[in-house]
C-alpha positions in Angstrom: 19.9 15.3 18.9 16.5 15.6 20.7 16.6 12.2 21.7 19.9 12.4 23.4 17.8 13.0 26.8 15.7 10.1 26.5 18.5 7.7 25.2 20.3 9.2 28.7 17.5 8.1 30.7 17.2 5.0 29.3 20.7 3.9 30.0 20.7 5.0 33.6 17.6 3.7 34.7 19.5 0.1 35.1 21.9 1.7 37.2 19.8 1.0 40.1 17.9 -1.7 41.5 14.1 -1.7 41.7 14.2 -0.7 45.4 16.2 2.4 44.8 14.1 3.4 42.1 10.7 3.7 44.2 12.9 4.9 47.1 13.5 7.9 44.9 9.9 8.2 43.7 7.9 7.3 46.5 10.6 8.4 49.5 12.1 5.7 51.9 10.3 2.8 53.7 10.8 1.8 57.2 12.7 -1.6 57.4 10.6 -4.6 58.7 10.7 -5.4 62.4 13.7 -8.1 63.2 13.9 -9.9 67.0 16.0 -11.2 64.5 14.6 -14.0 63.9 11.6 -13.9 61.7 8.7 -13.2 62.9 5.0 -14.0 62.0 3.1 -12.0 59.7 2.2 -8.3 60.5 -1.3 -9.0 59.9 -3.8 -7.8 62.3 -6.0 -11.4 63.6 -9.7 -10.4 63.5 -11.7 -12.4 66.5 -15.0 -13.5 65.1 -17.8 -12.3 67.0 -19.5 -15.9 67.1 -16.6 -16.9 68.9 -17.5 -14.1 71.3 -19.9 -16.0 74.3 -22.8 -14.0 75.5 -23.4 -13.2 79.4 -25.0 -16.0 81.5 -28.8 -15.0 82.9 -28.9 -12.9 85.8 -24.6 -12.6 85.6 -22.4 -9.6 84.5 -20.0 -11.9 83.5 -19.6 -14.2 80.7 -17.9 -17.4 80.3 -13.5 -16.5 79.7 -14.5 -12.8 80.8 -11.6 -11.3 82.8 -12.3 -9.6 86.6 -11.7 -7.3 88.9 -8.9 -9.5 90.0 -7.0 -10.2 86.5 -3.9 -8.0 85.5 -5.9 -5.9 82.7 -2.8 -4.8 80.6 -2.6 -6.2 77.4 -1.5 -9.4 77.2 -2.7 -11.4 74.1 -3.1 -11.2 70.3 -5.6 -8.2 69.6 -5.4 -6.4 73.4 -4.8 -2.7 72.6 -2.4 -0.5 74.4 -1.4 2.8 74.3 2.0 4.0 73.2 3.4 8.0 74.2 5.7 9.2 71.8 7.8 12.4 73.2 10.7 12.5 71.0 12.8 15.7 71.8 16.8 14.9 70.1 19.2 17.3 69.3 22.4 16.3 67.4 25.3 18.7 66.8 28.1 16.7 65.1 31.4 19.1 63.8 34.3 17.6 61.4 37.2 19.5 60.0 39.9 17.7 58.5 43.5 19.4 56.8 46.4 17.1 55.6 49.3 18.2 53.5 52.7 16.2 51.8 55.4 17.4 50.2 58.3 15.1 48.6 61.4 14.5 46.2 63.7 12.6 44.9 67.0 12.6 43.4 68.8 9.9 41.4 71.7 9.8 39.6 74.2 6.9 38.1 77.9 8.5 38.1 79.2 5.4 37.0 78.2 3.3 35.0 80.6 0.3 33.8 83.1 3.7 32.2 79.9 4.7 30.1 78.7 7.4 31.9 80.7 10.0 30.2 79.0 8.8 26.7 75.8 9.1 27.8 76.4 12.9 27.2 76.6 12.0 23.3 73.4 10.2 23.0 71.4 12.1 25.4 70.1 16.1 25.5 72.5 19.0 25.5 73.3 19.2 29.5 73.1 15.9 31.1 74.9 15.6 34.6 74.9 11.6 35.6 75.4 12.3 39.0 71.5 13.9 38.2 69.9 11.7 35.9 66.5 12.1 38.0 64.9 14.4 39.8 61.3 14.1 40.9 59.2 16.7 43.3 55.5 16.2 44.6 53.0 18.2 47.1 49.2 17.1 48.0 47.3 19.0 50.5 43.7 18.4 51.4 40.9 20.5 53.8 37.6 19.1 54.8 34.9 20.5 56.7 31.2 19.0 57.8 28.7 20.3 60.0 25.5 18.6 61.2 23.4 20.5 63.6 19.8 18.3 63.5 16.7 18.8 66.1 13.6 17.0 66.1 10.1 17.3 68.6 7.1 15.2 68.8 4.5 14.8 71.1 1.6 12.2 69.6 0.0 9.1 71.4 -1.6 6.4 69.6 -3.1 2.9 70.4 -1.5 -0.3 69.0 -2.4 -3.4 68.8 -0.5 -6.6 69.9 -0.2 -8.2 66.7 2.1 -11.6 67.9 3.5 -13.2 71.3 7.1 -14.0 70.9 8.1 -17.4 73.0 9.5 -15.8 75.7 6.6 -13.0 76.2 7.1 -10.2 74.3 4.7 -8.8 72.5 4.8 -7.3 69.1 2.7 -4.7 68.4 1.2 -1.6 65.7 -0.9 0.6 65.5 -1.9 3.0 62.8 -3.8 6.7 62.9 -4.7 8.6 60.1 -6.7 12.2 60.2 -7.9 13.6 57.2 -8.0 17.4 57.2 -10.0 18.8 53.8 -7.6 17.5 51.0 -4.6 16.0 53.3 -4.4 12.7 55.3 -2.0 12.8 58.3 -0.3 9.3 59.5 1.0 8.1 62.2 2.4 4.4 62.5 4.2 2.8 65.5 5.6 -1.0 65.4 8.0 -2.5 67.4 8.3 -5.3 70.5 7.6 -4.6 74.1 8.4 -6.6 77.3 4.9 -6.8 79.9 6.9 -5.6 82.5 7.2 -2.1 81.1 3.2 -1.9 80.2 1.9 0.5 83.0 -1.0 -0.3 85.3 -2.4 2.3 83.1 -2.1 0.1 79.3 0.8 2.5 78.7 4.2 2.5 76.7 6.6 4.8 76.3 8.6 4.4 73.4 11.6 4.6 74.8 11.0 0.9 75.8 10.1 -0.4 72.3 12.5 -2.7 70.5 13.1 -2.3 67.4 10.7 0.9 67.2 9.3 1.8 63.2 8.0 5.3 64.2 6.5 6.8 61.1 4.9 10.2 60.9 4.0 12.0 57.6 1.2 12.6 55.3 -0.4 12.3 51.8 -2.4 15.0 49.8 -2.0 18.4 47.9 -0.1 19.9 50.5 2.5 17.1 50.9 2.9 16.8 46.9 3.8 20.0 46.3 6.1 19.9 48.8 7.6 17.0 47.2 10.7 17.2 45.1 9.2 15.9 41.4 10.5 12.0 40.7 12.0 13.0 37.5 14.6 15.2 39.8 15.1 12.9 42.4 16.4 10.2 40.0 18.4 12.2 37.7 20.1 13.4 41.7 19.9 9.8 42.7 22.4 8.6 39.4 23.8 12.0 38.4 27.6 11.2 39.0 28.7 15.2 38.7 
């Protein structure tokens, strides 16, 4: 009988697929950016300094150098830019649903080729023909839902343009991590921008970001105990009660 638990969590661990099962224990991943069409890989290009060329003698500049004169904003793979985040939503969403149905139905056969009155004989004590069936029903149903949701933040990071679609756009990410004693604070922005909405500044707001993965959480003590325990969140995940 002790091993009625185990034998429980064996059969629903199947249940799921492998995605839902480290969506319950590790929490929900942000979906990859889509233009939709695929794009190149999310890997950050490193520029070798070799490839870098010195300044000339007795020159500021050096040879591919931008000037005073060149649009600064970022442009090409590896130019940095600097995304503002203000998020301030509020969502208030109220549902209330009532239905109700009542029905019936009579049937009866009063004649029936001369043998209704016989039917009497064969039949239960009290049979009437011109009521052989009667039939009642009554559903009813109430619903109600309320979602009352508010979120607030204020964070700025700079990102990195990690590809150049054909017709411009830039892809870009950037992530920012703070470690505070035992807990690491992250902050990861990815999405597509058009160079028209870069400031003279280098600056984004992300309400112009397509496709916008905004991620902001944490790892450590603090965020594990807050955590509800895997073992929960699976039995919640498959419980069918």
């Amino acid at each position: 009988m002790r091993l009625t638990p185990l034998i429980l969590a064996a059969a629903i661990l199947p249940l799921g697929a492998c995605s839902t099962i480290q969506e319950a224990v590790k929490g929900p991943e942000l979906a990859p950016v889509g233009y939709p069409a695929a794009l190149a890989p999310m890997d950050q290009r490193v520029i070798n300094r070799d490839m870098i060329q010195p300044a000339t003698a007795n020159s500021l500049w050096r040879t591919g150098a931008r000037t005073f004169f060149i649009d600064q904003r970022a442009a090409k793979v590896g130019d940095i830019l600097t995304v503002e985040i203000n998020i301030d939503d509020n969502a208030k969403t109220t549902n209330s649903t009532s239905s109700s149905r009542t029905s019936g139905m009579t049937a009866g056969v009063p004649h029936l080729l001369g043998l209704e009155s016989s039917l009497g004989k064969i039949l239960p004590g009290g049979f009437d023909p011109a009521n052989a069936v009667s039939t009642n029903s009554k559903t009813s149903n109430d619903g109600a839902g309320a979602v009352n949701r508010a979120e607030k933040i204020s964070l700025t990071i700079a990102a990195v343009v990690s590809a150049v679609l054909p017709n411009g756009n830039l892809v870009i990410q950037g992530t920012q991590e703070v470690r505070t004693n035992t807990e690491v604070r992250q902050l990861t922005v990815a999405g597509i921008v058009r160079p028209e909405d870069i400031t003279s500044a280098n600056t984004i707001k992300h309400t112009q970001i397509a496709e916008a993965r905004i991620s902001y959480g944490g790892r450590g003590d603090i965020s594990r105990v807050q955590k509800t325990p895997a073992g929960q969140s699976l039995i919640e995940k498959f419980s069918p009660f």
